[in-house]
C-alpha positions as CSV (number, residue, x, y, z in Angstrom):
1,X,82.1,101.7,61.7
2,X,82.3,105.5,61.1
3,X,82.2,106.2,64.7
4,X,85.6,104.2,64.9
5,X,87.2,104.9,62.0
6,X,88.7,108.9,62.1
7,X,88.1,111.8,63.6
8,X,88.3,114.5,61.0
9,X,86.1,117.4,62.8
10,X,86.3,117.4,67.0
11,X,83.7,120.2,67.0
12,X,81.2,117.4,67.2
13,X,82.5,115.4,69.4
14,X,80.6,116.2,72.4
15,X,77.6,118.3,70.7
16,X,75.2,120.4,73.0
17,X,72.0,118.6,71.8
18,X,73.7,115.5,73.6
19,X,76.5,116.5,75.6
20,X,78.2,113.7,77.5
21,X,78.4,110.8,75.3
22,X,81.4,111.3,74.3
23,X,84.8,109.3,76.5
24,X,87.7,111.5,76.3
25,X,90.2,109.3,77.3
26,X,88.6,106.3,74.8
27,X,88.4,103.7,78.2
28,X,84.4,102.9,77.8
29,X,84.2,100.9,74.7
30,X,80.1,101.7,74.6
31,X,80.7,105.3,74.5
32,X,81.0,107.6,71.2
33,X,85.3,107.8,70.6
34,X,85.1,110.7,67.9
35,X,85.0,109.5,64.3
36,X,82.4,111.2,62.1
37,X,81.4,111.7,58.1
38,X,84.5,114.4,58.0
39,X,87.0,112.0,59.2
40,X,85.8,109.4,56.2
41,X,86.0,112.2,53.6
42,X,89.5,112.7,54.7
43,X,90.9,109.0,54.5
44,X,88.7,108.6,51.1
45,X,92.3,108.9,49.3
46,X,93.9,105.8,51.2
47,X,90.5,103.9,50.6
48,X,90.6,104.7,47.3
49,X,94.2,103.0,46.4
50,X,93.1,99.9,48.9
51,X,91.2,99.5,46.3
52,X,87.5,99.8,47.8
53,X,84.5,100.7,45.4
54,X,82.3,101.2,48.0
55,X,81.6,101.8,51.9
56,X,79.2,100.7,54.0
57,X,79.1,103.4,57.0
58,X,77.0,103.2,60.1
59,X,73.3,104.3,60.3
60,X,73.9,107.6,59.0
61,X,70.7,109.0,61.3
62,X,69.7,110.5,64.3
63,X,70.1,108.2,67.5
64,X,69.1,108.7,71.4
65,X,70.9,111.0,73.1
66,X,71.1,109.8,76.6
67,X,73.1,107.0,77.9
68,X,71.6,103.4,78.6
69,X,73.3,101.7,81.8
70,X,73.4,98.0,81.6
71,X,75.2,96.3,84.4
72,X,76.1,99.9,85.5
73,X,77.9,100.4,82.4
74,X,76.9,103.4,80.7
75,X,76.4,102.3,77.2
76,X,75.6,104.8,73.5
77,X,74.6,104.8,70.4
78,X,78.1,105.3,68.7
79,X,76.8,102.0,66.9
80,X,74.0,103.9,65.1
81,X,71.7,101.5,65.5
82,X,69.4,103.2,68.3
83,X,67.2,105.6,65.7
84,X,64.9,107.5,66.9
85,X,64.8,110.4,64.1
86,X,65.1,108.8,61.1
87,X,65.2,111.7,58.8
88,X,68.4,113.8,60.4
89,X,72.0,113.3,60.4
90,X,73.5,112.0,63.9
91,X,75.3,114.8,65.2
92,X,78.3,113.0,66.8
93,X,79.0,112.2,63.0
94,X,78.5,115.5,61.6
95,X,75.6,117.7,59.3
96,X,74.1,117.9,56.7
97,X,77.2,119.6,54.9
98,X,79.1,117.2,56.6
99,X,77.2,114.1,54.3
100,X,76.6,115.7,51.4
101,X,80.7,116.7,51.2
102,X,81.4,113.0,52.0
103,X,79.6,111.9,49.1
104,X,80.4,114.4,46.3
105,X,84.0,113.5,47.3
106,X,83.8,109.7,47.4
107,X,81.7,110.1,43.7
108,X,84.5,112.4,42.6
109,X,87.2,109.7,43.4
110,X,84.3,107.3,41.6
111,X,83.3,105.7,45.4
112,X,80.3,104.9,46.2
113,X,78.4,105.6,49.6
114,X,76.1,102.4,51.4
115,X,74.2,103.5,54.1
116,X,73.0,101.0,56.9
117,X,69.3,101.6,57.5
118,X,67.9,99.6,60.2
119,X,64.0,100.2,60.2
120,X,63.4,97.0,62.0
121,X,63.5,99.1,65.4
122,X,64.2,102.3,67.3
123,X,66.0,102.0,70.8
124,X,66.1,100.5,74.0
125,X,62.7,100.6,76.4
126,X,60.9,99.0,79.4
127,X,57.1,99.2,78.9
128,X,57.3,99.0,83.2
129,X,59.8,102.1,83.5
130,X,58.9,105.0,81.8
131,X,62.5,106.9,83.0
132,X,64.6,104.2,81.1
133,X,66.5,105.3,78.2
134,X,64.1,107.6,75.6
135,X,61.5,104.7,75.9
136,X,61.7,103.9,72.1
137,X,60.8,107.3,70.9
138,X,60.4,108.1,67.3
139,X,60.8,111.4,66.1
140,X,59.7,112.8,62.6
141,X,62.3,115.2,61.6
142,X,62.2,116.6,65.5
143,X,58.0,116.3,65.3
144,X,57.2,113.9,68.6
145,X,55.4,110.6,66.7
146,X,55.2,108.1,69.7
147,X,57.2,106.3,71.8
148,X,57.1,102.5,73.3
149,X,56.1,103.3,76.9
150,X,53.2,105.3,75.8
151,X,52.3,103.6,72.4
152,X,48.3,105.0,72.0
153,X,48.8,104.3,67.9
154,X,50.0,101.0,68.4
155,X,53.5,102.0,66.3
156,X,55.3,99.3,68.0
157,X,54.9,95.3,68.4
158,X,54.2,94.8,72.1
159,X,54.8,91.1,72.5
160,X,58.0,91.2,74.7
161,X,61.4,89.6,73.5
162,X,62.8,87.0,71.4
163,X,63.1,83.9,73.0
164,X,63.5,81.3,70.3
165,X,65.3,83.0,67.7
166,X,64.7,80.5,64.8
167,X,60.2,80.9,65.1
168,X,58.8,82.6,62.4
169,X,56.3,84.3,64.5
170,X,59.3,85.2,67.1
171,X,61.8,86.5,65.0
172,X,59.1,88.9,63.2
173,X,56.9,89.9,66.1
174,X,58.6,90.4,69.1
175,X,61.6,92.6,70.3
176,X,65.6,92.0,70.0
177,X,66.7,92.7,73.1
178,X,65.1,95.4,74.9
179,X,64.7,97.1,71.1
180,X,61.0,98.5,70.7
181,X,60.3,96.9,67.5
182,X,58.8,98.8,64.7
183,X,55.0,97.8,63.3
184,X,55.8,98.3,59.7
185,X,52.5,97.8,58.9
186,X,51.0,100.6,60.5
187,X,50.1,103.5,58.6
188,X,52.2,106.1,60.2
189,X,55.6,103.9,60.5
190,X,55.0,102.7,57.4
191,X,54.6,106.4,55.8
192,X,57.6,107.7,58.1
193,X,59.9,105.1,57.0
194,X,59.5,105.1,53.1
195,X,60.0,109.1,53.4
196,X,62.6,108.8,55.5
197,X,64.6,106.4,53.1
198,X,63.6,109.3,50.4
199,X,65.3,112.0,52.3
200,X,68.6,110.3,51.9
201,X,68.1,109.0,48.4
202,X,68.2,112.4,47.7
203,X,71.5,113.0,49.5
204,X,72.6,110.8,46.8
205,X,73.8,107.8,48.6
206,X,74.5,104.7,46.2
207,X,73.5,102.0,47.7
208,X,71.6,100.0,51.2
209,X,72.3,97.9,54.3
210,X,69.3,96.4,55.4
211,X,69.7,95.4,58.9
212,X,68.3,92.3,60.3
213,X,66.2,91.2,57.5
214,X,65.1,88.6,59.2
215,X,62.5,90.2,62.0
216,X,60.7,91.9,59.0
217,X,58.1,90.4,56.5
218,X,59.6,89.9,53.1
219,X,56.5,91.9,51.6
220,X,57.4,94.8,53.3
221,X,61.1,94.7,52.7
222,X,60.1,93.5,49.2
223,X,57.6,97.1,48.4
224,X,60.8,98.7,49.9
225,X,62.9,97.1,47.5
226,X,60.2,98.5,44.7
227,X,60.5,102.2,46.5
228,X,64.3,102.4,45.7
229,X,64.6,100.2,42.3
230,X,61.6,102.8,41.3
231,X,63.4,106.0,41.8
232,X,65.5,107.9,39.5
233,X,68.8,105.8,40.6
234,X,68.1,102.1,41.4
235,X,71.0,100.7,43.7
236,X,72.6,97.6,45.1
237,X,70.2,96.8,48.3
238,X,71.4,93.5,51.0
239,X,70.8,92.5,54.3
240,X,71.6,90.8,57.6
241,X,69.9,87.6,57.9
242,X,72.4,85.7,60.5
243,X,72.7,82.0,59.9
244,X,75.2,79.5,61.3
245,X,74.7,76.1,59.4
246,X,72.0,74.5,57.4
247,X,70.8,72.9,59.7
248,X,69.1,76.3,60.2
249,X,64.8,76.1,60.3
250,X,64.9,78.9,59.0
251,X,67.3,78.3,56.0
252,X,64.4,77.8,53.1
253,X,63.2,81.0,54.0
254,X,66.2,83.1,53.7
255,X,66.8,81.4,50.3
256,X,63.6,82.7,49.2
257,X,64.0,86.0,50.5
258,X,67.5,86.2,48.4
259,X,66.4,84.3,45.5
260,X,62.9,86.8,45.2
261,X,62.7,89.7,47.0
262,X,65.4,92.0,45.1
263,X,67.5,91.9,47.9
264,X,70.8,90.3,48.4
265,X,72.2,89.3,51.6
266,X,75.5,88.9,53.8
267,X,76.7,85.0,53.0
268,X,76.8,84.5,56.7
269,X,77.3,80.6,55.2
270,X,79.9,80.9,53.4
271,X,81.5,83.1,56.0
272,X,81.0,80.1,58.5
273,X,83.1,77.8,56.0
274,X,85.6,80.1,55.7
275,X,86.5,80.7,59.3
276,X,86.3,77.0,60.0
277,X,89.1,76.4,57.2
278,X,91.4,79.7,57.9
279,X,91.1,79.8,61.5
280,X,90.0,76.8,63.0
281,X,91.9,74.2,60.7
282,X,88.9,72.5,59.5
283,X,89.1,70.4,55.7
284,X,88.8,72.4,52.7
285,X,86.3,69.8,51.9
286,X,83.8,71.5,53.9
287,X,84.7,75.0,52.1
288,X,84.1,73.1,48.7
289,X,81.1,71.6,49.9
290,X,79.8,74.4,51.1
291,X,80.8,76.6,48.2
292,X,78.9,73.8,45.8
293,X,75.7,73.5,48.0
294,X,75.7,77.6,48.0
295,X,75.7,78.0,43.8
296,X,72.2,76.0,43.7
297,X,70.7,77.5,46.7
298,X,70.7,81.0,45.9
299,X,70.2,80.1,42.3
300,X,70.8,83.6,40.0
301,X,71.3,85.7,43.7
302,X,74.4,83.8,44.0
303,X,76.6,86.5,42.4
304,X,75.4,89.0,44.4
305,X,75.9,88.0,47.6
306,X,78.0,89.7,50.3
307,X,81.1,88.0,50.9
308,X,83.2,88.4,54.6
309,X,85.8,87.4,56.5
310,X,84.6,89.1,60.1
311,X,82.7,92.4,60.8
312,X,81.6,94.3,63.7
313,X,79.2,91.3,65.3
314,X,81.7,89.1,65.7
315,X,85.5,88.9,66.7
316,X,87.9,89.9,64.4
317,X,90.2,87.1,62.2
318,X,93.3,87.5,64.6
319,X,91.8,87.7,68.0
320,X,90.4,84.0,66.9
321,X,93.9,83.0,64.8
322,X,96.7,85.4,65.2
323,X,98.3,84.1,62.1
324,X,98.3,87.0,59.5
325,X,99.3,84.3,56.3
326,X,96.5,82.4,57.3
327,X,94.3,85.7,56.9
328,X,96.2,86.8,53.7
329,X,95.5,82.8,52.7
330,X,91.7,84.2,53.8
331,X,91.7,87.4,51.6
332,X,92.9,85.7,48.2
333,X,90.3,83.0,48.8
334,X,87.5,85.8,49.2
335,X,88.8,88.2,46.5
336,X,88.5,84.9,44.3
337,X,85.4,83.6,44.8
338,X,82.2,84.8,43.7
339,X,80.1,87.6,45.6
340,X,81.1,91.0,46.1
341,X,84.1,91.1,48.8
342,X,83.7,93.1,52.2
343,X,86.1,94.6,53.9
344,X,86.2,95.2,57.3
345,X,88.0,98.7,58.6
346,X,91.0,98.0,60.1
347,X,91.6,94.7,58.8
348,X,94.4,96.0,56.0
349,X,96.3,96.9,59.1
350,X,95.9,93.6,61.1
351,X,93.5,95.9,64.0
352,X,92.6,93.7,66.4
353,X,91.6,93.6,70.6
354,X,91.6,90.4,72.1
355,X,89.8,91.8,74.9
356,X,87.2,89.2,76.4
357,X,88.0,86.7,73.3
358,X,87.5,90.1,70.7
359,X,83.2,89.9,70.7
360,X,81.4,93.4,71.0
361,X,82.4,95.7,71.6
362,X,86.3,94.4,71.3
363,X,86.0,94.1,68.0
364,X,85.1,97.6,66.7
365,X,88.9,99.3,68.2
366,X,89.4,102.6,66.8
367,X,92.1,103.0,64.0
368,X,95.4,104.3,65.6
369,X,95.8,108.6,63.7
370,X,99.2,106.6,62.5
371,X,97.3,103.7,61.6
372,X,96.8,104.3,57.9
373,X,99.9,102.8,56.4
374,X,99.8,102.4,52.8
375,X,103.1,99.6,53.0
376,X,101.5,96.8,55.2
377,X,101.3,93.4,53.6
378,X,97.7,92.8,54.2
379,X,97.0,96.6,52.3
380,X,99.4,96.0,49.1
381,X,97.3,92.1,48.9
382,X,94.0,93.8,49.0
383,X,95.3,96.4,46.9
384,X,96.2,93.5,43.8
385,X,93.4,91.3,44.3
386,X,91.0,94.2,43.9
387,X,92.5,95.1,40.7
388,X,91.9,91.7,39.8
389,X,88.1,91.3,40.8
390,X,87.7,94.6,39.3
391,X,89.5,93.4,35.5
392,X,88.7,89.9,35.2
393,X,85.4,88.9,34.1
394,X,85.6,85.3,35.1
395,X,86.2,86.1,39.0
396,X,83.2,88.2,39.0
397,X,80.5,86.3,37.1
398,X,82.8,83.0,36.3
399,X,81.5,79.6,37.1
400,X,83.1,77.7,40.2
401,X,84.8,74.3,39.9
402,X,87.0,72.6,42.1
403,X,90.1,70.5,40.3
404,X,91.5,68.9,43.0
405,X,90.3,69.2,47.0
406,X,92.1,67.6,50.5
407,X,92.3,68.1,54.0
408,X,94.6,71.1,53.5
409,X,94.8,71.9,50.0
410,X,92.1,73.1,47.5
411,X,92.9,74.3,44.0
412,X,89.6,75.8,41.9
413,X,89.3,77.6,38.8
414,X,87.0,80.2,37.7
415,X,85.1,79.9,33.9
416,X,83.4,82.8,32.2
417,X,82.7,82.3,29.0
């Protein structure tokens, strides 16, 4: 969460496009707290010998600049995830220069940059209060397009919010939240967003975060899919699509989405499993069974999955379990299995707030300016078993099988070959 992660440049901590959203004294956990592109650039050394390959940083772009109040709180957009110009920089993170110097350094240490792109939506609005936030408004590289309130071209879904979360219609038609939700379908979002995902492939960025996959059709997200794997540098593209169990009614259709549209997911699944077994004591024979059930449903996509421990929607390892071998137990077992491991920030330095049971916005702390030590257990772990994923064939691509399984042992191997 770049917001939360360093603050290499306080010249752009409270900017004069959008002064006051910034909390000096870091007490309102919904305001912005200082970190920015520069303060990545900065720390890309220490990422580098953690052994990353590549980070996922917030929406890179332009978000609201006036604060929300929700239960008179006053909340932001340090998040990133309230656009409303998706074709500029956000300024509490930095320019132009800013970006482009963050990833010329990152490819210069061989990093690679993932941005999270959330075209789903724009911001917080009330159709009955015009006053209310920015009313959804969507800018054009500063040109006024629309806005929710006052939608006369119909760029937004007006069908009120999401009540039942698992309905196809629901979850693809109506708003998250308060979040006016973007008609991708109409000409002018639908030309505004493809440009807008142009501008920063030519920023060079390596790769995408789709977020919440699941309020958007798959032939959209599946032409956008075409868009990047068409330009002169194809990349890695995945997405949210949140799931807690099979039991899910919507499980057959994220399977399909993975298995066919070109884009990968987060294995919210296999996270699920995971916790249950490191945190919560369950058997290892529901991690085996899961991990077994997993390999046929996403067929091929398997490999390509996202693979997680916690991240920023949900509370961290240690506010749930504060027992740090049973998240170093955690890391080998995701290091080791297939999928591409993620990393959340902090995490190689056991950051947690237990705050309200750790849930948003508890779980997205900022890292301590002494927080970056290069000797913690959890760092010199990740450090090895990324060398490992990296060098051994079989623990990227291998075949799973489990040789012996029990309440609280599991022993698999890993075949490639």
């Amino acid at each position: 969460m770049t917001d939360r992660f360093f603050d290499g440049n306080s010249l752009n901590n409270d900017p004069l496009e959008s002064v006051g959203l910034f909390d000096t004294k870091f007490e309102n956990w919904k305001m912005y707290w200082g970190g920015d592109f520069e303060g990545i650039r900065q720390k890309l050394p220490y990422l580098k010998e953690l052994g990353i390959t590549a980070l996922w940083i917030s929406p890179p772009y332009d978000n609201i600049n006036k604060k929300v109040v929700y239960n008179d709180v006053p909340n932001t957009a340090y998040h990133g995830y309230w656009a409303k110009d998706f074709k500029r920089p956000e300024e509490h993170f930095g320019t132009w220069d800013d970006f482009d110097a963050l990833v010329r350094d990152a490819h210069s240490l061989d990093l690679k940059i993932i941005i999270d792109w959330a075209p789903n939506h724009t911001s917080p609005a009330d159709p009955l209060d015009a006053s209310f936030a920015e009313r959804g408004v969507l800018l054009d590289n500063g040109r006024f397009v629309g806005d929710y309130v006052n939608d006369t071209c119909r760029l937004f879904h007006h069908n009120g919010g999401i009540v039942d979360w698992d309905d196809r219609y629901e979850s693809k038609y109506m708003n998250i939240a308060d979040l006016a939700d973007l008609d991708q379908t109409n000409e002018e979002v639908h030309r505004l967003l493809r440009e807008s995902l142009d501008v920063w492939l030519q920023h060079d960025v390596d790769g995408i975060r789709l977020d919440a996959i699941k309020h958007m059709t798959r032939g959209w997200q599946t032409s956008l899919a075409d868009q990047v794997n068409s330009s002169p540098t194809p990349m890695f593209i995945f997405g949210e699509w949140y799931m807690g169990n099979f039991d899910n009614p919507l499980l057959n259709e994220a399977l399909r989405f993975s298995n066919q549209s070109g884009i990968s997911q987060l294995d919210f699944l296999l996270n699920r499993a995971l916790r249950d077994v490191f945190i919560y004591n369950h058997s290892f024979h529901e991690l085996n069974s899961v991990i077994n059930r997993l390999s046929k449903d996403y067929e091929h996509a398997g490999h390509n999955m996202v693979t997680f421990i916690d991240n920023h929607d949900m509370a961290r390892f240690l506010t749930e379990n504060n027992d740090r071998q049973a998240l170093h137990q955690a890391l080998v077992f995701l290091f080791t299995q297939r999928g591409t491991p993620c990393v959340y920030y902090g995490l190689e330095q056991y950051l947690h707030e237990d705050m309200n049971g750790g849930s948003d916005p508890w779980n997205r702390p900022m890292m301590p300016r002494n927080g970056f030590d290069r000797q913690s257990e959890a760092f010199q772990l990740i450090k090895r078993l990324s060398q490992l994923k990296q060098t051994l064939p079989a623990l990227k691509w291998g075949d799973y099988r489990a040789r012996y399984v029990s309440d609280d042992v599991l022993v698999y191997e890993r075949q490639f070959g």
